[in-house]
DSSP file (Angstrom, degrees, kcal/mol; ACC not computed):
  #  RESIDUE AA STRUCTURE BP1 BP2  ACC     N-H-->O    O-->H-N    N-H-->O    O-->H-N    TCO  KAPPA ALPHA  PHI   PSI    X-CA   Y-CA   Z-CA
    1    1 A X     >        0   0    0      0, 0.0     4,-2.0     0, 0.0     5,-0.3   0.000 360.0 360.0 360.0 -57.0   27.2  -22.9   60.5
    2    2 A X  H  >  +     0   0    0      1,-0.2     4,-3.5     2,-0.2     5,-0.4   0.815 360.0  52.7 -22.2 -59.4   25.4  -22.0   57.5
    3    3 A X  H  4 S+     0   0    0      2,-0.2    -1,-0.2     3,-0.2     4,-0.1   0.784 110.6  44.8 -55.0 -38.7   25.8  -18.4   58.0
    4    4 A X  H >> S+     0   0    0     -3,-0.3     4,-3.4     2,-0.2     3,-1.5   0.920 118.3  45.2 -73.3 -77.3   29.6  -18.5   58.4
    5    5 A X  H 3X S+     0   0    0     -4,-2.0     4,-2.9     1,-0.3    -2,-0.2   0.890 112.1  46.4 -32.8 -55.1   29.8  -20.7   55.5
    6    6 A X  H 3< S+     0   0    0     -4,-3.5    -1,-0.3    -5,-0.3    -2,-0.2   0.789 120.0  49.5 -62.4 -16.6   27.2  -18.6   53.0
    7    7 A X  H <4 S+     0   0    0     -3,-1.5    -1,-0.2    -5,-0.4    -2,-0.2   0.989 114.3  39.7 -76.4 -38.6   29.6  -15.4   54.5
    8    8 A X  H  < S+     0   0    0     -4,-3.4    -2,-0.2     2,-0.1    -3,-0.1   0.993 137.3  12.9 -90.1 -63.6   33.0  -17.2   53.7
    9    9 A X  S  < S-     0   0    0     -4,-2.9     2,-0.2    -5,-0.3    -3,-0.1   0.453  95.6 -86.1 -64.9-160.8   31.3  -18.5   50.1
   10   10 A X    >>  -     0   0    0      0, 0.0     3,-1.5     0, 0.0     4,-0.6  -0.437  44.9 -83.7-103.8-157.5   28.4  -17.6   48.4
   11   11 A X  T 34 S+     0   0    0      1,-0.2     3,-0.3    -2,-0.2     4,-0.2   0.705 117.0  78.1 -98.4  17.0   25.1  -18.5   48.4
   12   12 A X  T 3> S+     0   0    0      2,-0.2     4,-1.0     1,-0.2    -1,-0.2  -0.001  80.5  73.9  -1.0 -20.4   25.9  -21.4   46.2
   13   13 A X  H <> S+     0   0    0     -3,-1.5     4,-1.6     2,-0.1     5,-0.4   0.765  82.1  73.4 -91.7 -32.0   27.2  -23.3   49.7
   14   14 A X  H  X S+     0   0    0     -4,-0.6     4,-1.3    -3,-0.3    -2,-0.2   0.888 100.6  41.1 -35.4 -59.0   23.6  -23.6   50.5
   15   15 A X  H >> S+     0   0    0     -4,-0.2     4,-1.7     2,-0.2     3,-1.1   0.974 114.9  48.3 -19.7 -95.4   23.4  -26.2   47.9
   16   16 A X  H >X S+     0   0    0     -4,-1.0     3,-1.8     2,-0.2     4,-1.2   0.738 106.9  55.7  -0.7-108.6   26.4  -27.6   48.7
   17   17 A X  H 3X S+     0   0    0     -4,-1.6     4,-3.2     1,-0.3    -1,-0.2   0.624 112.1  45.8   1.6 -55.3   25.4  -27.7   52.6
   18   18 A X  H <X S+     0   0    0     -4,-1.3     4,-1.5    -3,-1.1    -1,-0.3   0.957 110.9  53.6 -76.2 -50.4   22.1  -29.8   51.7
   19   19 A X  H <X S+     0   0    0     -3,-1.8     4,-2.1    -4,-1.7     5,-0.3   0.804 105.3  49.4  12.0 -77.4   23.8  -31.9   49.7
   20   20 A X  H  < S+     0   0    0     -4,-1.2     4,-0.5     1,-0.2    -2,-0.3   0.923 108.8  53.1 -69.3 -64.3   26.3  -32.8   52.1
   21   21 A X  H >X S+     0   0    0     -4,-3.2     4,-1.9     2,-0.2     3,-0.7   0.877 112.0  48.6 -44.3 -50.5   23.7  -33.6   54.8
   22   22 A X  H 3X S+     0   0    0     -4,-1.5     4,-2.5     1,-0.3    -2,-0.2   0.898 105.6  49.3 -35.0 -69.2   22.1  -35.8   52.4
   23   23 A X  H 3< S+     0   0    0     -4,-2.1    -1,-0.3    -3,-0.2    -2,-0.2   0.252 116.1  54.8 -62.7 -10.5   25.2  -37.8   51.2
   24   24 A X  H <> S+     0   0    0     -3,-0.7     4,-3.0    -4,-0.5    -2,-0.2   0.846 108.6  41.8 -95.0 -48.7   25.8  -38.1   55.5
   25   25 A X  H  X S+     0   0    0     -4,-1.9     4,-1.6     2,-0.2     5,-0.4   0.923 109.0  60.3 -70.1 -44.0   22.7  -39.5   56.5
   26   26 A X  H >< S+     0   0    0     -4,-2.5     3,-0.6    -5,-0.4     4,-0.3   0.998 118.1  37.1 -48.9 -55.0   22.9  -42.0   53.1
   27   27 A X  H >> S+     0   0    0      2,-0.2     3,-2.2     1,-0.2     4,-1.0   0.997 108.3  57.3 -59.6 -64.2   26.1  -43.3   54.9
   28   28 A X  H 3< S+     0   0    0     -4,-3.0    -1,-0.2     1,-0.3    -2,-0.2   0.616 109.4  53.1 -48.5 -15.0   25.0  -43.1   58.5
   29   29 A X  T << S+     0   0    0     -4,-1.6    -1,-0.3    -3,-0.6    -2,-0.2   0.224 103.7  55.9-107.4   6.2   22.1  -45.6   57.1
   30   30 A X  T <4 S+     0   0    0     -3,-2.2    -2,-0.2    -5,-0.4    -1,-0.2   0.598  84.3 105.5 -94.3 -18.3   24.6  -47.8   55.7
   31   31 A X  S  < S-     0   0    0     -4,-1.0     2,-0.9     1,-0.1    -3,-0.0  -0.141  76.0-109.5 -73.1 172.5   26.5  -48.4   59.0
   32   32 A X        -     0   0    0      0, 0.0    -1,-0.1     0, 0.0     3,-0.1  -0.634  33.1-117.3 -85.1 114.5   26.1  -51.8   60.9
   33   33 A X        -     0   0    0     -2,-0.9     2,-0.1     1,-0.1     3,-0.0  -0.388  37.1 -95.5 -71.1 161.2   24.0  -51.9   64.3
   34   34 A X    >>  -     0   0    0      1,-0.0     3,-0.7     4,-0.0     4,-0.7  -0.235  37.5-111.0 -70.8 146.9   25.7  -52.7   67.2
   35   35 A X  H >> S+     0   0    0      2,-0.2     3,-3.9     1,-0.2     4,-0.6   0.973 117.6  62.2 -38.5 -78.0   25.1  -56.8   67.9
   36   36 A X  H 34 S+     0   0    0      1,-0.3    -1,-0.2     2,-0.2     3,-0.1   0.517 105.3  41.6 -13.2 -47.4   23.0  -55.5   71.0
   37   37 A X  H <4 S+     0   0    0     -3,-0.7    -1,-0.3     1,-0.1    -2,-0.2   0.458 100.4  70.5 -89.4   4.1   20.6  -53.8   69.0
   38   38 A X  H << S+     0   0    0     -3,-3.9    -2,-0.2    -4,-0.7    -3,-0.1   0.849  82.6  95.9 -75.9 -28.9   20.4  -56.5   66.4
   39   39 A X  S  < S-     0   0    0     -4,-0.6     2,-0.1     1,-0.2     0, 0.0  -0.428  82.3-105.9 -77.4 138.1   18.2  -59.4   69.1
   40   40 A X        -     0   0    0     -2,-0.1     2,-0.4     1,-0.0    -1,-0.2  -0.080  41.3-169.9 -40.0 140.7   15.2  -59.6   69.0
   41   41 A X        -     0   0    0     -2,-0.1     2,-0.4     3,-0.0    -1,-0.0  -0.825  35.1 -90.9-123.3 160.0   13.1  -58.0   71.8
   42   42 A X        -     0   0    0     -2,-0.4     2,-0.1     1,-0.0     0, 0.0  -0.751  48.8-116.6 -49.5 114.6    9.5  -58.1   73.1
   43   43 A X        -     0   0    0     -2,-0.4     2,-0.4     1,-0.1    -1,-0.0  -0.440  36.1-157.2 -65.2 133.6    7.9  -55.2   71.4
   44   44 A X        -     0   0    0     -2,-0.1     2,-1.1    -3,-0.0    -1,-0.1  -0.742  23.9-102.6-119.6 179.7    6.9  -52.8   74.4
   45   45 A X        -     0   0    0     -2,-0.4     2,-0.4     2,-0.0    -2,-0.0  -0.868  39.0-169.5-109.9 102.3    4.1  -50.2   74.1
   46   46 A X        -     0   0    0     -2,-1.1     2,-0.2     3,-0.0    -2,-0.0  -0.945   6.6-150.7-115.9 129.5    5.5  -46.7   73.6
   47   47 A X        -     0   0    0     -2,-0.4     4,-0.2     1,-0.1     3,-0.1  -0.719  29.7-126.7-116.9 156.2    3.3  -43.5   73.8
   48   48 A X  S    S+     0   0    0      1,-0.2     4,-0.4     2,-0.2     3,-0.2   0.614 110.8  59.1 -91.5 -12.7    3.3  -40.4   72.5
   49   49 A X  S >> S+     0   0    0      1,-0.2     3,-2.6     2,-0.2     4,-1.3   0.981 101.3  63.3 -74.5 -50.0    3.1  -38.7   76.3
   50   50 A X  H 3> S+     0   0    0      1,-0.3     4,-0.7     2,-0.2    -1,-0.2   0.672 101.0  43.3 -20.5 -40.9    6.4  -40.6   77.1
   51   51 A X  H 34 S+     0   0    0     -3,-0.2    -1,-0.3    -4,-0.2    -2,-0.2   0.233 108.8  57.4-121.5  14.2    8.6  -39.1   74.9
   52   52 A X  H <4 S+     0   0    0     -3,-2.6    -2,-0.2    -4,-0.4    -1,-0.2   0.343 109.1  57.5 -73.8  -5.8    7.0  -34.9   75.7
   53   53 A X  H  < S+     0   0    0     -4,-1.3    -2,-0.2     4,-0.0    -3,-0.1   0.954  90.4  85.9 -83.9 -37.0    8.1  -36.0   79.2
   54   54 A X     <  -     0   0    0     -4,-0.7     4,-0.4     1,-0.2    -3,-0.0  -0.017  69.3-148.6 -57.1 171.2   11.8  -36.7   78.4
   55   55 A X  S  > S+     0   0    0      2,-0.2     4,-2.5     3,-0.1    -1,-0.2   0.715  83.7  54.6-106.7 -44.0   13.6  -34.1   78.5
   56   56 A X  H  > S+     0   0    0      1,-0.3     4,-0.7     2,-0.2     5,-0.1   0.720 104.6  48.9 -85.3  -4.8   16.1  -35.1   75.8
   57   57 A X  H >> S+     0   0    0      2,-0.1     4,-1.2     3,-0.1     3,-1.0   0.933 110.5  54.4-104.6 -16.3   14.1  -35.8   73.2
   58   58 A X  H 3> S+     0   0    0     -4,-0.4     4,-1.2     1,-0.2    -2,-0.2   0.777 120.4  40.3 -42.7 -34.8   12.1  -31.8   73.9
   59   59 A X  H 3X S+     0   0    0     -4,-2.5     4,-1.9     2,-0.2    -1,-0.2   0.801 109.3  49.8 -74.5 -25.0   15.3  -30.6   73.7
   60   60 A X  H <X S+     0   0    0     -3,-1.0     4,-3.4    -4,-0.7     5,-0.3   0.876 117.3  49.2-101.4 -48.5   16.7  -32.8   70.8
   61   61 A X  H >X S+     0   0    0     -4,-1.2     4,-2.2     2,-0.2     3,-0.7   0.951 114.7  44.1 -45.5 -95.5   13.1  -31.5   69.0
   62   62 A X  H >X S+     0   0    0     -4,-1.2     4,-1.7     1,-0.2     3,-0.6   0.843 113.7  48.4 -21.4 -70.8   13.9  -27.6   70.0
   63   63 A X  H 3X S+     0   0    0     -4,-1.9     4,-0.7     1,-0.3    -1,-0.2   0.857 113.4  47.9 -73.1 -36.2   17.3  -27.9   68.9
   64   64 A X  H <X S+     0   0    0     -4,-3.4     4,-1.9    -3,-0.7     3,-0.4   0.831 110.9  59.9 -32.2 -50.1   16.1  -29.7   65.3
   65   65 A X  H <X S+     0   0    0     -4,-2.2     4,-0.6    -3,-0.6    -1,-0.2   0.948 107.0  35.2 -80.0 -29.0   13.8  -27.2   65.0
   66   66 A X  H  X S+     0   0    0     -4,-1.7     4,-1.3     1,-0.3    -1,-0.3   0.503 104.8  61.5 -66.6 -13.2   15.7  -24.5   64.9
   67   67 A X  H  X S+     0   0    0     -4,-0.7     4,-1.3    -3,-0.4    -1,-0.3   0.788 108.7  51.5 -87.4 -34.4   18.3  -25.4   63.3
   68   68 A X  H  X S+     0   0    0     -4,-1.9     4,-0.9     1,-0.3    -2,-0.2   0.634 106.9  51.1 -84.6 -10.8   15.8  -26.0   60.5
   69   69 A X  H  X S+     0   0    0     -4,-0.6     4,-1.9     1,-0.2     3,-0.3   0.828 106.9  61.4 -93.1 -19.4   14.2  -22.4   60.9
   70   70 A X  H  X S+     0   0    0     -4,-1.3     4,-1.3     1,-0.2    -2,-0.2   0.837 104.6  45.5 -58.4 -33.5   17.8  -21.2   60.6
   71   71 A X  H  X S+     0   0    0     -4,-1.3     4,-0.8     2,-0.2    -1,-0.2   0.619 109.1  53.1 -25.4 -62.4   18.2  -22.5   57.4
   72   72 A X  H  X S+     0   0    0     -4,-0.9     4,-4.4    -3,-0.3     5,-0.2   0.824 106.3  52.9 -36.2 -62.8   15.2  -21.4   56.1
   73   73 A X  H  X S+     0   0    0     -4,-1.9     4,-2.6     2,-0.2     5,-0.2   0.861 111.6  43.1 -79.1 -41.2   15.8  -17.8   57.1
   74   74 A X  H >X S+     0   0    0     -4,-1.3     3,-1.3     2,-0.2     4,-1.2   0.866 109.0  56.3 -80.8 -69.1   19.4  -17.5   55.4
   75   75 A X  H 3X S+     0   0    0     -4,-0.8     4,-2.3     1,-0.3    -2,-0.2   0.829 112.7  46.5 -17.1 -57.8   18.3  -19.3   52.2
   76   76 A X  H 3< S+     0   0    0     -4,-4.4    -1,-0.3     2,-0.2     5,-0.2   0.869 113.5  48.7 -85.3 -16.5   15.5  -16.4   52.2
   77   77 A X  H XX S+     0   0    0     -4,-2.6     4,-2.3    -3,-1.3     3,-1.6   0.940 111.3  45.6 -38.8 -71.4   18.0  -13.9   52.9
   78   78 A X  H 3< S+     0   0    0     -4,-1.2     4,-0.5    -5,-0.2    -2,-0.2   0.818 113.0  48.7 -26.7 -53.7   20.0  -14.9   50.5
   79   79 A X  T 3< S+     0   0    0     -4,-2.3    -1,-0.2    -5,-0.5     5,-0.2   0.348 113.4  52.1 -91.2   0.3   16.9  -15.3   47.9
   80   80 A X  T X>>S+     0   0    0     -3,-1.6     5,-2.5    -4,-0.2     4,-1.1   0.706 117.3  36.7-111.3 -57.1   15.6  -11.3   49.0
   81   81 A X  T 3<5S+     0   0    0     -4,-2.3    -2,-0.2     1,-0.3    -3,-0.2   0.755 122.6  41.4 -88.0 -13.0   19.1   -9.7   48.4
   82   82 A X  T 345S+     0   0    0     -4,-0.5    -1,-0.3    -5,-0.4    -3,-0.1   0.591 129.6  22.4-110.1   3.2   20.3  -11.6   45.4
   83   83 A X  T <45S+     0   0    0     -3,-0.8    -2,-0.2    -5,-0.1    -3,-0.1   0.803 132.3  26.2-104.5 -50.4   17.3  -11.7   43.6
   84   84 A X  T  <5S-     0   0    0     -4,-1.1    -3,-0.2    -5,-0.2    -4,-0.1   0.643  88.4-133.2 -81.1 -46.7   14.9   -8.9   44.6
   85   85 A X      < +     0   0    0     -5,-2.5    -4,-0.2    -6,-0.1    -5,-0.1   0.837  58.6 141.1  82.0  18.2   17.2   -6.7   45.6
   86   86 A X              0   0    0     -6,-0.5    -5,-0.1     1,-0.2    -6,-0.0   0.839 360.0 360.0 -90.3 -39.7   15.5   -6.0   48.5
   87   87 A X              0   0    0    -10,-0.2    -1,-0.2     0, 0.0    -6,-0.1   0.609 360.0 360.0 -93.1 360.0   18.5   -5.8   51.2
């Protein structure tokens, strides 16, 4: 998504972009838990071997990470050909 965007715009949407993720999660931590998660529970004992067996959170992890080296990598595109001059 980054890439399409920095193509359509400049690299000036990068900003933007980070921005905009910011200003989502600041909302998404405003919202109101569900009733369900609000009781009180019995604390259970969760290990770090549990969650490399799931599958969705190694995937949820992969997909995070990458999205974050994608990021990376046009932002320093971006910073070699408008700065350097190198592409």
């Amino acid at each position: 998504m980054v890439r399409f965007l920095t193509s359509l715009f400049t690299e000036g949407a990068v900003i933007y972009l980070l921005f905009g993720g910011i200003v989502v999660i600041l909302l998404s931590s405003l919202a109101k838990l569900p009733q369900s998660m609000s009781d009180t529970r019995v604390q259970e004992k969760l290990s770090c071997r549990g969650l490399l067996k799931s599958r969705k959170f190694v995937w949820t992890m992969v997909v995070l990470i990458q999205g974050a080296h994608a990021s990376y990598y046009n932002y320093g595109v971006l910073y070699l050909k408008v700065y350097i001059g190198v592409i």
